[in-house]
VMD Tcl script that draws the C-alpha trace (Angstrom):
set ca {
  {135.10 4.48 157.35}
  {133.70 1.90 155.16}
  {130.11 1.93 154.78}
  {127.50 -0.34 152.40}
  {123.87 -0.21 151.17}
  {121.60 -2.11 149.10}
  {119.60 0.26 147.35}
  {116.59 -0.28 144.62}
  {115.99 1.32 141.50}
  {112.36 2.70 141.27}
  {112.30 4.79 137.58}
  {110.87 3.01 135.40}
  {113.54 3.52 132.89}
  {116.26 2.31 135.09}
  {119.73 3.55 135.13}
  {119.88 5.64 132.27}
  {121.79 8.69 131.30}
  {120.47 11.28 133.52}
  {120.20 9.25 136.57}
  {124.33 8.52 136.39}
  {124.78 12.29 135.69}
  {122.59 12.83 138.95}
  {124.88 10.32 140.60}
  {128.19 11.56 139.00}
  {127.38 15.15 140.47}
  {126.49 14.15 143.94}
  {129.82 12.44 143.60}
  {131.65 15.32 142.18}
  {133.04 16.56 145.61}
  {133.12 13.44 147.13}
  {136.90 12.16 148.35}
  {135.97 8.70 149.35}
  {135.98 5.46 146.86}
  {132.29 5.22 145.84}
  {131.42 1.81 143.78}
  {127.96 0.40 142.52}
  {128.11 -3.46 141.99}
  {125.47 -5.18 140.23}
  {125.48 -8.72 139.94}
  {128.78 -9.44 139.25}
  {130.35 -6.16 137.95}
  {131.94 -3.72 140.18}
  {132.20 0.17 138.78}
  {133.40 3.41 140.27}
  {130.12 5.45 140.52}
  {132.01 8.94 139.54}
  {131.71 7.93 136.31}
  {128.73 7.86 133.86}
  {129.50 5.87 131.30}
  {131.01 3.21 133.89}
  {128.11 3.84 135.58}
  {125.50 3.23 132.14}
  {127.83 0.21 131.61}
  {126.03 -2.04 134.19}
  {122.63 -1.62 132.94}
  {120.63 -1.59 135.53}
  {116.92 -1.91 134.88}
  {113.70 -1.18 136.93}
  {114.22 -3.38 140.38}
  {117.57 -4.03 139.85}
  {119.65 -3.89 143.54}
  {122.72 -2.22 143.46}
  {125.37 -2.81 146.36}
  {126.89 0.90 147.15}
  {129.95 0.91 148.90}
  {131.33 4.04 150.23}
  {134.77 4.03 151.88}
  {136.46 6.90 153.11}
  {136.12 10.13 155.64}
  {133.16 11.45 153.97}
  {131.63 8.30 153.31}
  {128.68 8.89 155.41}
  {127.42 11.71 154.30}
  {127.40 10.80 150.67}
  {125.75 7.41 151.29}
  {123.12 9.95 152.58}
  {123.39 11.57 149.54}
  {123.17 8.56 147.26}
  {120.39 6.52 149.28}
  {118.37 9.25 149.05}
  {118.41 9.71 144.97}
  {117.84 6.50 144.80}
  {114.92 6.46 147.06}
  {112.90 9.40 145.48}
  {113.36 7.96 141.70}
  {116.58 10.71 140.80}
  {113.45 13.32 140.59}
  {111.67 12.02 137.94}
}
mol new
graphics top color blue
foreach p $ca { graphics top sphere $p radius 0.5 }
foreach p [lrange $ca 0 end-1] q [lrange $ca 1 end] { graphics top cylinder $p $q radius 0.2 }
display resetview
């Protein structure tokens, strides 16, 4: 299964450090291939500093794509941090 999502980012502070932790450790158990794209650079989202490397500010959209047999729930997983700021 191959799934993809725009999402937002709402924190003011964009994607810093501890919103790609939150990311890497919703990913942690994940099997499937999880990338974030953002404009033209493409990144696998289990890793933080790949993750810092696109530098994603406040309002920036992110394309998630998610492919594999547990793809939807972590697109669940990922939408939804996105959605409520990573808790901050």
């Amino acid at each position: 299964m191959k799934l993809i999502r725009k999402v937002k980012i709402i924190n003011d502070l964009g994607l810093h450090t501890r919103p790609a932790t939150c990311i890497a450790k919703i990913l942690q158990d994940c099997k499937s291939a999880v990338t974030f794209q953002l404009r033209k650079e493409v990144v696998n989202a289990k890793s933080i500093l790949s993750l810092l490397m696109l530098a994603a500010s406040k309002h920036s959209q992110i394309t998630v794509t998610i492919e594999g047999d547990d793809a939807k729930e972590y697109m669940e997983k990922v939408v939804n941090a996105f959605e409520t700021g990573f808790g901050e």
